[in-house]
N, C-alpha and C positions, 0 to 999 in steps of 0.2 A: 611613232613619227618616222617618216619615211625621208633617210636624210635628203636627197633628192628636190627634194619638199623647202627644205629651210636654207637659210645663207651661204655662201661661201666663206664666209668669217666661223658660220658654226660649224661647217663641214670641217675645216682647217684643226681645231680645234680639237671633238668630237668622233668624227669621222664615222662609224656606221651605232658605234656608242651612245646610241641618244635613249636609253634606259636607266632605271635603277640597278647599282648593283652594288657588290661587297668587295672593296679592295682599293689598292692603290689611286691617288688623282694621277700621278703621273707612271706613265710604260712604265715599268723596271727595265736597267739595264742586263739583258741575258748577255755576259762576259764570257762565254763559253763556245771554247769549238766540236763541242760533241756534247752528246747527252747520255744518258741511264736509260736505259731497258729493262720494266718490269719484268719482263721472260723476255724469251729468246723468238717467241709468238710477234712483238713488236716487229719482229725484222722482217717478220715475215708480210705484217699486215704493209709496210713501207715497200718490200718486193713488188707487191698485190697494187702500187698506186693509192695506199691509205694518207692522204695530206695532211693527216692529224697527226701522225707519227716524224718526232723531231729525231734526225740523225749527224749532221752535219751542218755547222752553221756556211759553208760554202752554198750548199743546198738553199736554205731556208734557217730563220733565226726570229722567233718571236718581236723581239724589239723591234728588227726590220721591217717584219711585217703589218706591224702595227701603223711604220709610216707608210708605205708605200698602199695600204688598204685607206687611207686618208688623200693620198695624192691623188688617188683613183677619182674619189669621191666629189677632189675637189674640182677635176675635168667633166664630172660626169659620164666617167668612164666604168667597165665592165674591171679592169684592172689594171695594176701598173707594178714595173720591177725595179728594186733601189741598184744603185750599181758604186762601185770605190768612185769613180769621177763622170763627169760630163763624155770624154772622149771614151771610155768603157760602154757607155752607154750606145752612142753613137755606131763604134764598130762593131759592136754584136750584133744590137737590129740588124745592121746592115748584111752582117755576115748571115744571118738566119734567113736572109731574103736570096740572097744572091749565088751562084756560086760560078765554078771557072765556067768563061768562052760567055757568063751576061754580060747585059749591056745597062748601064743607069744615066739616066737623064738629069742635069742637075740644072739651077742657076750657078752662074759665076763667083755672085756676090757672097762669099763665105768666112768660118770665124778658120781664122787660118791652120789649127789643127784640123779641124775637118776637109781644107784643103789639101793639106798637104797627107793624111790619110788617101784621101781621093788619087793624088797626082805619083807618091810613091811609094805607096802600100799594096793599093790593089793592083796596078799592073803585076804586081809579083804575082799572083792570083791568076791572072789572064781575066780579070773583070775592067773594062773600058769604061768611063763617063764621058760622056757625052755635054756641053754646057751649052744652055739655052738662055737669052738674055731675055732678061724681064720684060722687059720693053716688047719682045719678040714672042711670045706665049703660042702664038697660033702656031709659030713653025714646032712644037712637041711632036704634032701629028706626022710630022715628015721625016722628023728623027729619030722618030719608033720603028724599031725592027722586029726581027722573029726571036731577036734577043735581048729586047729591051725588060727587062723584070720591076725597077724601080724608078720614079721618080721623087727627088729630094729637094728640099729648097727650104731654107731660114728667111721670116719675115719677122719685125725689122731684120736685117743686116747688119754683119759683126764688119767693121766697124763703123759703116757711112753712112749708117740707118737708112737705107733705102727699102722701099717696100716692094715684094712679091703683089700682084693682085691672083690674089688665093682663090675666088670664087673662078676666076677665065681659065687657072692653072686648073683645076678641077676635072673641068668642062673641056677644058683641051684634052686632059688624059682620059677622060669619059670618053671621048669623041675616036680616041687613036684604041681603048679597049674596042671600041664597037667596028673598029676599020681589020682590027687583027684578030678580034673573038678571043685574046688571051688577058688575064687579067693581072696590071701592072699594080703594084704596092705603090701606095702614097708614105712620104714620113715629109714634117716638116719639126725643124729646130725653132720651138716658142719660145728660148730663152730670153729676149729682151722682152718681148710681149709680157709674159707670162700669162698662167690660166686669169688672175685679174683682168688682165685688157684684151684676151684674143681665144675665140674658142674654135679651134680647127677641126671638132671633129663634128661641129653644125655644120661646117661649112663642106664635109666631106673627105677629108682625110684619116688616112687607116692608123697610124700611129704617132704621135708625138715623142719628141725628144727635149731633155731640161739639163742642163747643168745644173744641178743643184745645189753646187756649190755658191750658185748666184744669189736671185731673189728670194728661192726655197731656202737658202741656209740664212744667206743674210746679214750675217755676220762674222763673215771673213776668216771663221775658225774653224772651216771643215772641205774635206772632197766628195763633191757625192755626183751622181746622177742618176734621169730616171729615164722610162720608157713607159709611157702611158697607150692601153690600146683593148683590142677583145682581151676577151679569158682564149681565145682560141689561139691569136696572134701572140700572148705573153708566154702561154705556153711552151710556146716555140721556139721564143727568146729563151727562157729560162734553160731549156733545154742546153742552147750551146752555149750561155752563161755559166754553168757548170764544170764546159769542160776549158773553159776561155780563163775562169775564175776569176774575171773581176768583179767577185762579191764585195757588196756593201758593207762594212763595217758596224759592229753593234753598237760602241761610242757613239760613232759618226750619225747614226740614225736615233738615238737619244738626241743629240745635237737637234738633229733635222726636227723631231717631234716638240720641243724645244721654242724653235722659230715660227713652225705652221700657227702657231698660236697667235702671232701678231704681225704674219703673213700680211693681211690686207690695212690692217694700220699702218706698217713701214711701208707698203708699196703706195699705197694711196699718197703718203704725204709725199715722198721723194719724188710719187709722180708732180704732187703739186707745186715741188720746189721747181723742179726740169722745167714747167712749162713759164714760170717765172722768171727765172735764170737765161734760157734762152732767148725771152724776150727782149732782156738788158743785155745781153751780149751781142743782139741784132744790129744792135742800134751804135756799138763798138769801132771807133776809129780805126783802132787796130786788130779788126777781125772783119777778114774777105766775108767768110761766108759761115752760115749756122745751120747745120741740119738739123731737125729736130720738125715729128712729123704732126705733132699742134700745132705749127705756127702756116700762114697760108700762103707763105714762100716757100716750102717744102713741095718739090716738083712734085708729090705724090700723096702731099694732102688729102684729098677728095679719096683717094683708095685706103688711105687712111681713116675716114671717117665710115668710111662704107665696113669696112672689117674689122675694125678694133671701138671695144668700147671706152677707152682711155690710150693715152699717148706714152706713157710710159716714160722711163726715168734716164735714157740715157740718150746724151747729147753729143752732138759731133762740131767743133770750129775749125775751119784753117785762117789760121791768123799769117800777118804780115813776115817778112824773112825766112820760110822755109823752115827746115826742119831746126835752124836755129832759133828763129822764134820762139816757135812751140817750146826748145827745150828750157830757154829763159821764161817762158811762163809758169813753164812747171816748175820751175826751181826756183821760183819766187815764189810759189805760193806757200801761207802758213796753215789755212783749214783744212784745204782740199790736201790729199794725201798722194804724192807721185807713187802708183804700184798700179800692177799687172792685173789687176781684177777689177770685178765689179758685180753691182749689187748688194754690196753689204751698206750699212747702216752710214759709215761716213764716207764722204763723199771721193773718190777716186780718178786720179788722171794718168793715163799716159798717151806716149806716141807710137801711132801703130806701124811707121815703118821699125821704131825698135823694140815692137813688142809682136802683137799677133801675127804681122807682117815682115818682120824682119829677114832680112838677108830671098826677099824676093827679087827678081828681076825686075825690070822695067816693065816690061809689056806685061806683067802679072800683076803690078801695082795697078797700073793702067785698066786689066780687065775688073780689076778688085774695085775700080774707084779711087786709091789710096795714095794721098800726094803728101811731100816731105812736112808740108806746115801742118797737120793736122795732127789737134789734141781730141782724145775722145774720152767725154767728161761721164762717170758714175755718176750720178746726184746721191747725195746720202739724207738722210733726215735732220742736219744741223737748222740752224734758224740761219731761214731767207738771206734773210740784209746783210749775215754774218759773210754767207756764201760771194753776195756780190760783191758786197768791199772787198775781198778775197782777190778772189778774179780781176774787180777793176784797178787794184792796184799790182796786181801779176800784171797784167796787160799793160801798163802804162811804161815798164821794163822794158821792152821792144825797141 
């Protein structure tokens, strides 16, 4: 049976394993930073590019690769590489793409480590970004140079869920390859989406990026990330993954294997709580406004239904009184959990000028979308009703 063939629950699961065989149901943990060599012939066949020969778990680590050979799987992808965090993941693709005197083309709307990589990392480098508003897609072709090498962009948006339209961003870069004859890398960050509700590489993009410590882990008790893309493109990552060393962790990827298993259970429901949730917060005396891209007041609805197959689980409000508000919401709440993450299993709140956003400028919050009153809500998998009493009685604090 050709996984490809069957679910995404089984792929998750499974992964290319869909046979009979003799041995463990779950990976073993490979807890080791090096291995044994029958002879000293081993080293040699690993010199020669033998990938069956294990030497360093920096390199390569069985456990690891069992998840990351499942993530692939679960994209419909050719391969993918586990990495220690989300942001690991992120600056190596990018590093493998780019190097001094490119140029990369970005959206604005970002999860603020990747901005703040972008604004004061790579100038060190002499790599420039360039930002193109969503709103604005056709102008890529005008902002493509002789040294433009990548374009990047996160749909939904960390944190105001706003949507990229993915298929015009494409086609704009299809359009500026065929003006320049040079061929520009795509990557986009599907972490809120996830492979559940968004599949980027139908729709044309060269590589994906996950925090995995999000909806792939899920439960709040790991760092991970990934890179999903060819065998040709991973190769290449791996390479300067190597010498970058943010390798994946053998725990961490136990962990991960762990989750993939009821992967589309927890996301499905917490998608189903979010589009609930949001609805009752719409409706909210003491809540301006509710982003969340099911509902048909979300400015970007319709590009929402065109590109994702589900809406996914994470919600945006600004409520009444500024960044005061917000904070008396969160500190009233008993279910919902005030912390820095999301994706795991319970449901999670913070504010993003003092978390992903913090200590930005004005005019940054400004190009981010991100104003003082704003909570932006994980949904977790608790029970419904539990959640809005929650919430409607945080809110009525204000």
């Amino acid at each position: 049976m050709k996984p490809k063939k069957v679910s995404l629950a089984t792929r998750a699961i499974h992964g290319k394993k869909l046979y009979p065989y003799k041995g463990a149901v779950t990976t073993p943990i490979y807890q080791t930073s090096t291995y044994r060599f029958e002879n000293s012939n081993d080293a040699v066949r690993y010199s020669q590019g033998d990938p069956s020969v294990y030497v360093y778990s920096r390199y390569h680590n069985p456990s690891v690769e069992d998840v990351e050979e499942k993530i692939a799987e679960m994209y419909d992808a050719e391969a993918a590489l586990l990495f220690s965090s989300g942001m690991a993941a992120i600056s190596t693709a990018i590093l493998s793409i780019v190097k001094a005197g490119d140029e990369i083309i970005s959206t604005p709307a970002l999860y603020g480590g990747t901005y703040r990589f972008f604004r004061d990392v790579l100038p060190l480098y002499n790599v420039n970004v360039t930002y193109v508003n969503a709103d604005s897609l056709s102008d890529i072709s005008k902002l493509v140079t002789a040294k433009t090498k990548l374009f990047f962009c996160e749909s939904p948006t960390n944190p105001t869920i706003g949507l990229v339209d993915l298929h015009t961003a494409i086609a704009e870069v299809k359009k500026a390859e065929r003006k320049t004859g040079r061929k520009i890398a795509t990557i986009i960050d599907n972490t809120f989406a996830s492979c559940l509700h968004q599949a980027p590489f139908t729709i044309g993009f060269d590589l994906v990026v996950e925090s995995a410590t999000k909806y792939i882990g899920g439960h709040s008790d790991l760092l991970a990330g990934a890179v999903i893309g060819s065998k040709k493109e991973i190769k290449q990552i791996r390479q300067i993954a190597k010498y970058l060393g943010g390798c994946a962790d053998p725990f961490a990827a136990f962990l991960l294997s762990r989750s993939l298993k009821t992967f589309e259970l927890r996301v499905q429901r917490q998608t189903e709580n979010a589009m609930k949730l949001a609805k009752i917060l719409e409706k909210h005396r003491n809540v301006l406004r509710v982003f969340y891209p099911g509902l048909k007041s979300h400015p970007q609805h319709a590009i929402a239904k065109k590109q994702m197959s589900g809406f996914g689980a994470m919600v945006l409000i600004e409520v009444k009184g500024g960044v005061r508000g917000a904070a008396k919401v969160c500190d009233s709440l008993n279910v919902a959990v005030n912390a820095m993450s999301l994706g795991g299993v319970e449901t999670l709140v913070s504010i993003p000028v003092y978390s992903s956003h913090v200590n930005m400028t004005a005019a940054e919050l400004k190009q981010h979308g991100v104003t003082p009153g704003m909570i932006r809500i994980s949904v977790g998998v608790e029970g419904i009703e539990d959640l809005i009493s929650d919430f409607e009685q945080a809110l009525k604090k204000i």
